[in-house]
N, C-alpha and C positions, 0 to 999 in steps of 0.2 A: 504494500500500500504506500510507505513512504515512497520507495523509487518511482512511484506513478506519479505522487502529486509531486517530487521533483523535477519530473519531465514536463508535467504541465505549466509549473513555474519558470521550467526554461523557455515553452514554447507562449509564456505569454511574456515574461519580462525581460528577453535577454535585447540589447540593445545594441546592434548590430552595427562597428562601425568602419566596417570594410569587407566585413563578409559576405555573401549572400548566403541562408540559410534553406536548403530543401529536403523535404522529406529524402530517409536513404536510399535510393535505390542501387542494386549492385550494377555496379556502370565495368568496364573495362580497365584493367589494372592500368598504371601508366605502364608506359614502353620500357623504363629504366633508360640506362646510358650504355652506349657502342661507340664509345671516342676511339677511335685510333687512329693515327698517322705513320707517315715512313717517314724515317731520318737516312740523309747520305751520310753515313760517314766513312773514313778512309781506316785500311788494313794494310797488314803484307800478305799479298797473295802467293802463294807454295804452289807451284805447276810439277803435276808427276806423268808419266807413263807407264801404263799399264801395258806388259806387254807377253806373250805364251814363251814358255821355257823350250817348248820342241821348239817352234820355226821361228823366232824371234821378231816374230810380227806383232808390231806396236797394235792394240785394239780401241784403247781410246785416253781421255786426256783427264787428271783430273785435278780439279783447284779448290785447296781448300785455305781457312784462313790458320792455321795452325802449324807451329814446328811437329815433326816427328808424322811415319807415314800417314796415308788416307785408315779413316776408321771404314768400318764397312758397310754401314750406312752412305756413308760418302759412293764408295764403290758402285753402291745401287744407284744411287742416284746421277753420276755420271756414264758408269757406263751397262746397268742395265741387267734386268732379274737374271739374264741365264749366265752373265758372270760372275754377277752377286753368290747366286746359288753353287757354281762351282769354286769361289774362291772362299767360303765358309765353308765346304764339302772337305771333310778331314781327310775323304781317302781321295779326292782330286788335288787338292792342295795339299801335298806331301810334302816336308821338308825335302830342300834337294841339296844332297851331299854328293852329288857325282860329277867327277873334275868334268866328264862332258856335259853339257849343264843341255844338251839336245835331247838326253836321255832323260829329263825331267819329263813329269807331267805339273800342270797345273799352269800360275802365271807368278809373275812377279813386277815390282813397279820400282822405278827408279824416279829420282827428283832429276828435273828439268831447269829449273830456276824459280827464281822469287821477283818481285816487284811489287811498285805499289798500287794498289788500285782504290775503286772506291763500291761500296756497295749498299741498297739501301735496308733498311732493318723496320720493324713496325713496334710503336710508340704508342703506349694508353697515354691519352688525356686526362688529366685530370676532368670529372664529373661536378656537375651543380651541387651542390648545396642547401638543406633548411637547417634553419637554428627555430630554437624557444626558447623565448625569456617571457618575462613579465612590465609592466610600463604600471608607473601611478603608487610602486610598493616599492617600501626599503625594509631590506633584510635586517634580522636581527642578530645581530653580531655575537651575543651569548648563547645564540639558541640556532640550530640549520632550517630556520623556515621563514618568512617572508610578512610582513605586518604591511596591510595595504588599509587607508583610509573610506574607501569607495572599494564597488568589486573590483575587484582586480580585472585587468585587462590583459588578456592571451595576447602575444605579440611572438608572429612566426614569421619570417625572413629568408627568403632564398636570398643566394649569393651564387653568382657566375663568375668563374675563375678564366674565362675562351675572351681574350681580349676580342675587341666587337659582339659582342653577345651579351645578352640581358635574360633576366629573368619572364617572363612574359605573365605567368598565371601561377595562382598556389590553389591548390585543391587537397581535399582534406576529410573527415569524418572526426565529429564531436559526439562521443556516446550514441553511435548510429545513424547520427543525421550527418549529412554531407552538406560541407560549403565549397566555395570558391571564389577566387578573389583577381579578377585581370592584373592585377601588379604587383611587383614583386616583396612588398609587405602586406602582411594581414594580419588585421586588429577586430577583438571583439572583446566584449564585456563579455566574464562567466558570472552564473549565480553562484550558490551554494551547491555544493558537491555531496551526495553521500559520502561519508566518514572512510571508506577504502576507494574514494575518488574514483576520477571517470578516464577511459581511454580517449586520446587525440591521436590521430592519422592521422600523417602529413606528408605532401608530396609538391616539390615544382616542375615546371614548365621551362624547356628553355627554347630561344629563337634559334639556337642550334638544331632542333629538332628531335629531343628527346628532353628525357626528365632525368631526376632526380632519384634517389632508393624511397622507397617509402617507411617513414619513420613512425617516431609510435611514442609516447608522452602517457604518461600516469598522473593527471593532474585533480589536486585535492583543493577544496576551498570550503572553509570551516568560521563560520559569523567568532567573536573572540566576545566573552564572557568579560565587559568590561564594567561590571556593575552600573550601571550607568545605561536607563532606558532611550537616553532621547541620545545617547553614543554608539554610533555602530563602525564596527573594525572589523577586518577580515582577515584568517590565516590562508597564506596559497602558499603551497608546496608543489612542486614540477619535477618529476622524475624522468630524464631522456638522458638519451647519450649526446641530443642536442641540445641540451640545456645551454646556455649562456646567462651565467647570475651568479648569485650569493652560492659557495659550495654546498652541494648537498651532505647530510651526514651518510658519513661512511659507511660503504655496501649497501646504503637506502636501492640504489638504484641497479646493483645485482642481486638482489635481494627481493625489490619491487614492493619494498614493505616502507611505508613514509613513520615520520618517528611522531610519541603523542602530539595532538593536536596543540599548539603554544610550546614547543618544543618537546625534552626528552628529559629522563629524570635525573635529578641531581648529580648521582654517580658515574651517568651516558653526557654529562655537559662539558663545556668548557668555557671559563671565567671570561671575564674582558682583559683582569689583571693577574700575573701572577701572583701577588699578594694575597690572592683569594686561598690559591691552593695553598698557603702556608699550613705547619700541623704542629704538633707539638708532642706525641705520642711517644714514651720511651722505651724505644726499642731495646731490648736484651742484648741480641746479636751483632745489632748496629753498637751498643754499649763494648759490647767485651772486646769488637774490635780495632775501636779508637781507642781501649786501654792497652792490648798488646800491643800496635801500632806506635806507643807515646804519644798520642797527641790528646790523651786523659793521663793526667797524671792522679794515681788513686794509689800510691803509695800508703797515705795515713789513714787509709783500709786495710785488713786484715787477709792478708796475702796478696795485696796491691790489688785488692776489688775484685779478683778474680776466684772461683771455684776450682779444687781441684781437676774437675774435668774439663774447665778453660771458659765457661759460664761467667759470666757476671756474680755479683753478688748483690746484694740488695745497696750497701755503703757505693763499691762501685759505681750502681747504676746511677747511684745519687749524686755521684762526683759528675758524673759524666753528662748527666742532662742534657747540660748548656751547652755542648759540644752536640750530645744528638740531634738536639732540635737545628741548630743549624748544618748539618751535615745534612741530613733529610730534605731540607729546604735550598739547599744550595743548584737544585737541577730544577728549581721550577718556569724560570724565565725559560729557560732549553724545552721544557717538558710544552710548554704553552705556545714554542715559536713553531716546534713540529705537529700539534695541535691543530694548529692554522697550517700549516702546508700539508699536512697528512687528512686532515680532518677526522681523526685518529681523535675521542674524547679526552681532556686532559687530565679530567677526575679519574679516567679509565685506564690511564698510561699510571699515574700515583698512585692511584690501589694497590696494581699490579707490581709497580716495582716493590712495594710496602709489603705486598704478600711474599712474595719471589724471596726478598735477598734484604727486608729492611733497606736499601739502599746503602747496599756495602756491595760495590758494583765488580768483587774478584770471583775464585770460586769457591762453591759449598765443599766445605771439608767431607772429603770422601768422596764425593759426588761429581758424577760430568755434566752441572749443569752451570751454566757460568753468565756473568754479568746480572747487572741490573732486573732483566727479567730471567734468569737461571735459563740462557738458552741450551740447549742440548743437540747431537749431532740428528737427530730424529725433529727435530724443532725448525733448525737449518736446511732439511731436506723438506720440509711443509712449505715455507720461505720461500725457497728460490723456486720450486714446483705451481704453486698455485700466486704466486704477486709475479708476472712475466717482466712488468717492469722497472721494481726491485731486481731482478736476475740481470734485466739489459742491464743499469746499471753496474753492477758487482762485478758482475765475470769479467771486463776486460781488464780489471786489475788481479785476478789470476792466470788465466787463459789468454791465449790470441784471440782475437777478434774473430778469425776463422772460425775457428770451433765455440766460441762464444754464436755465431751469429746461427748457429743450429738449435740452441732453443736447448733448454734444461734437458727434458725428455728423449732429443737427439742424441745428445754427448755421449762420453763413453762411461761407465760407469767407474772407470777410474777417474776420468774426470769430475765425475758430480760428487766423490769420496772428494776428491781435494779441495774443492769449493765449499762441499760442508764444511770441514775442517777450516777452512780462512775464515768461513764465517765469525765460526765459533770463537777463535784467535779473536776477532775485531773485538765481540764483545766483551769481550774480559780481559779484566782491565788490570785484572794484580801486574806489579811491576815492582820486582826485588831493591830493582837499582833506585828505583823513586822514592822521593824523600818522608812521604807515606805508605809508600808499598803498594800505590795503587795507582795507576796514570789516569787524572782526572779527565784528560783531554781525550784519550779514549772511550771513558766512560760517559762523555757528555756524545759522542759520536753513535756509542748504541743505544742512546735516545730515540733516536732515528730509524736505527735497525729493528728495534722493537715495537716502530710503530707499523711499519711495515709487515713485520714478525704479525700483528695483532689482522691487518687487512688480507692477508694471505689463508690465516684458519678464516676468519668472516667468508670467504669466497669458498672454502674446502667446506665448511656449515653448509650454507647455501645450497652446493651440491649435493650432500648428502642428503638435506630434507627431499630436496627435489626428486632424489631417485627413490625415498622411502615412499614419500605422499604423491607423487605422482603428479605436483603441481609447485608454483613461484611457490617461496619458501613465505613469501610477502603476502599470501592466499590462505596460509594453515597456520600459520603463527606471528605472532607479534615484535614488532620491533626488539623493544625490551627484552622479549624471549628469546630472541636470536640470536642476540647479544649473547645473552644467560649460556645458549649453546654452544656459540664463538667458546667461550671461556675452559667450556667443557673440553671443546676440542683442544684446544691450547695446552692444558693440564694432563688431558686422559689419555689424547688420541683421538681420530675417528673411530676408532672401531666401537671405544666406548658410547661414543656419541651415535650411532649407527644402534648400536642394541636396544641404548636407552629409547628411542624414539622410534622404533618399530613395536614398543608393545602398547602404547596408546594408539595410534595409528590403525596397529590391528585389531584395536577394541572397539575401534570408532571413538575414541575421546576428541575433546581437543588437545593441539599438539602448546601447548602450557607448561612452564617451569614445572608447578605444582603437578604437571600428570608423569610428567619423565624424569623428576628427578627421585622419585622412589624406585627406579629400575638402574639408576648408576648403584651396583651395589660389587662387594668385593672387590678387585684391584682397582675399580673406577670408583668406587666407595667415595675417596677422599675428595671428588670433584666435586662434591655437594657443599661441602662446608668453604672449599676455593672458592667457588660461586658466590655462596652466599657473603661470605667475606668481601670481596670484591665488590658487589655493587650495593653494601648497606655503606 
């Protein structure tokens, strides 16, 4: 019932100021784009001869662009299937070892000469273009969604890259109804959106004579509860890949899940100021190792603060306060600037390293989990596998470019062992020789890696609900949730995350913290109280 009277509210009050608005009918897809052109460019051309070993009769000529002889594709294509076919024939083309070379069979080909020539090649064109943004709203800078005074206004843009060429027409579908627009902007007022918002298809025209891909926008618009009857405010949120705006919160958009309405909860935000994420909390771990370190001095404690097992002690931890609190706080301007460039939550990046390592960014005694967020060589292979470009990044400061530009999954599996491992190295940060024992300057570097570290599980989530539920992960469960699951993945592994969330699933529940987090049980056990740690 609601979805109906929102369609009727669209089809009486939307105000239409570039669109034309008509009922859907399924019309014919655009054409898409077929740019291509030749280029001349110049080579060295390689001339051979082919020619038979019995009667030394040359058969034909062949040019290719390349040192070292014709490949035998080549072959076919100069000189033709029934010499092709006899000179890949193992038992016509015989090695010929005999000083009378008349007593061969088969052929053989000698190089004639080189020069240069010129020859032409074909060339994709770059294709048109649409974006979406919004016009009339500014973003709100603590929060990834959009505060508009008025409805917000859709504003879609084709863009022609074909010098002499213009955009002609933009055509489209708003929640099943098709518009179109002769030019190459189109603007309209939305109303109010059901709460998992409305699909936009979007397509241009070019005077080239084809189009654009058709694109596709998840757009939310939600009235904002401003106490205040005779005040009306709008949330809009736009989920594409051609967004143009305020960043989206992270993974919203592979995800396809928009975060609560007026932003996301305290633990998923990120402040204006780093002084917000300031904390005060006296970490144990963080304590005993600014006393081993020296840089607590707790001597007129009773074994220098320390327990025998290497613990703190309660005197210790009391010397040390004043030193914790500012050691925990010294990454927060860094935690906030990769915040804004990751869009990675900043409360989310603190928790985490809070939980992980107190922010004692070397490694866990005994343990191969290291830095700031305790990466591990199983952590580092999620990383570079599922964030493509975090990998583009990274690898050519291990690898060559070459085998860097084959893609994680290509390499060789010695290769992807040794890129874990650098990883690993980057984040951990112990350094014997430093005057703390710790290289701060590295460990403000895997700030970064671990925000990264954190949008890589979000994507490795993603997929997993996807293959469990059978639909956008942004369809069966909640932002908030997904997060909740991100986490899971990060600590447990997929696999654990995979079990926990196939038994609601096959119950029919909903897919909710509270339905899967009774199924993390045994070695995944400990993800429950991670979670819940993390985002209270």
């Amino acid at each position: 019932m609601a979805r109906r009277w929102l369609l009727l509210v669209f089809s009486l009050v939307i105000v239409v100021l570039g669109a034309a608005f008509t009922r859907y009918n399924a019309a014919s897809a655009p054409p898409g784009h077929d740019r291509y052109t030749f280029m001349t460019v110049n080579y060295t051309a390689y001339e051979w001869v082919l020619a038979t070993w019995e009667d030394q009769v040359p058969l034909c000529n062949i040019i290719i662009d390349h040192e070292g002889i014709p490949f035998a594709g080549e072959i076919y294509r100069d000189c033709g299937e029934t010499v092709y076919e006899n000179w890949i024939d193992p038992d016509v083309q015989k090695p010929c070892m005999n000083t009378n070379k008349h007593l061969c069979s088969g052929y053989y080909v000698h190089a004639l000469k080189s020069y240069s020539a010129q020859k032409e090649i074909p060339a994709e064109l770059p294709p048109a273009t649409v974006w979406v943004s919004l016009e009339g709203c500014q973003p709100v800078l603590s929060a990834p969604t959009n505060i508009c005074e008025t409805s917000p206004t859709l504003v879609i843009t084709g863009e022609e890259p074909l010098p002499g060429h213009t955009i002609i027409r933009i055509e489209g579908t708003y929640d099943g109804r098709s518009f179109n627009c002769n030019d190459p902007v189109c603007k309209f007022e939305i109303p109010g959106t059901v709460e998992e918002g409305v699909t936009v298809e979007f397509w241009a025209f070019s005077s080239y004579g084809d189009s654009s891909l058709v694109y596709s926008a998840l757009v939310r618009v939600q009235q904002a509860d401003t106490g205040d009857p005779d005040s009306h405010s709008w949330y809009a949120d736009v989920l594409s890949s051609q967004w143009r705006g305020h960043a989206v919160a992270t993974c919203s958009d592979s995800w396809g899940a928009f975060p609560p309405v007026g932003g996301p909860p305290v633990w998923l935000s990120t402040p204006k100021l780093s002084e917000e994420l300031s904390s005060d909390i006296p970490y144990t771990y963080l304590a005993a190792n600014l006393i081993k370190q020296g840089i607590v001095d707790a001597s007129a404690c009773i074994d220098g603060g320390l327990n025998p097992d290497g613990t703190v002690n309660q005197c210790g931890l009391e010397q040390a306060r004043p030193a914790v609190t500012a050691w925990q706080n010294q990454f927060d301007e860094l935690i906030l600037t990769t915040a804004k460039e990751t869009a990675v939550p900043a409360r989310l990046l603190k928790n985490l390293f809070a939980r992980e390592s107190q922010f004692w960014p070397g490694v866990y005694e005994g343990m191969d989990d290291f830095g700031l967020g305790q990466l591990t060589e199983n952590g580092a292979d999620t990383t570079l596998y599922w964030n493509s470009y975090f990998y583009e990044q990274f690898c050519p400061f291990v690898l060559s470019s070459d085998a860097c530009g084959n893609g994680y999954i290509h390499i060789t599996e010695e290769e992807r062992g040794e890129l874990r491992r650098a990883l690993v190295r980057r984040v951990n940060a112990t350094c014997a020789e430093c005057p703390l024992g710790i290289n701060l300057e590295q460990a403000g570097f895997s700030v970064t890696v671990f925000a990264h570290t954190m949008i890589a599980n979000c994507e490795q989530t993603g997929q997993v609900i996807e293959n469990y539920a059978g639909d956008a992960p942004g369809a069966v469960a909640s932002f908030e949730d997904l997060w909740k699951f991100t986490l899971v993945n990060y600590n447990a592994g997929g696999g654990c995350l995979a079990e926990a969330v196939s038994y609601p699933i096959g119950l029919g529940q909903p897919l909710t913290w509270e339905n899967v987090s009774p199924y993390l049980t045994g070695a995944c056990g400990a993800a429950v109280d991670y979670v819940n740690d993390i985002s209270q």
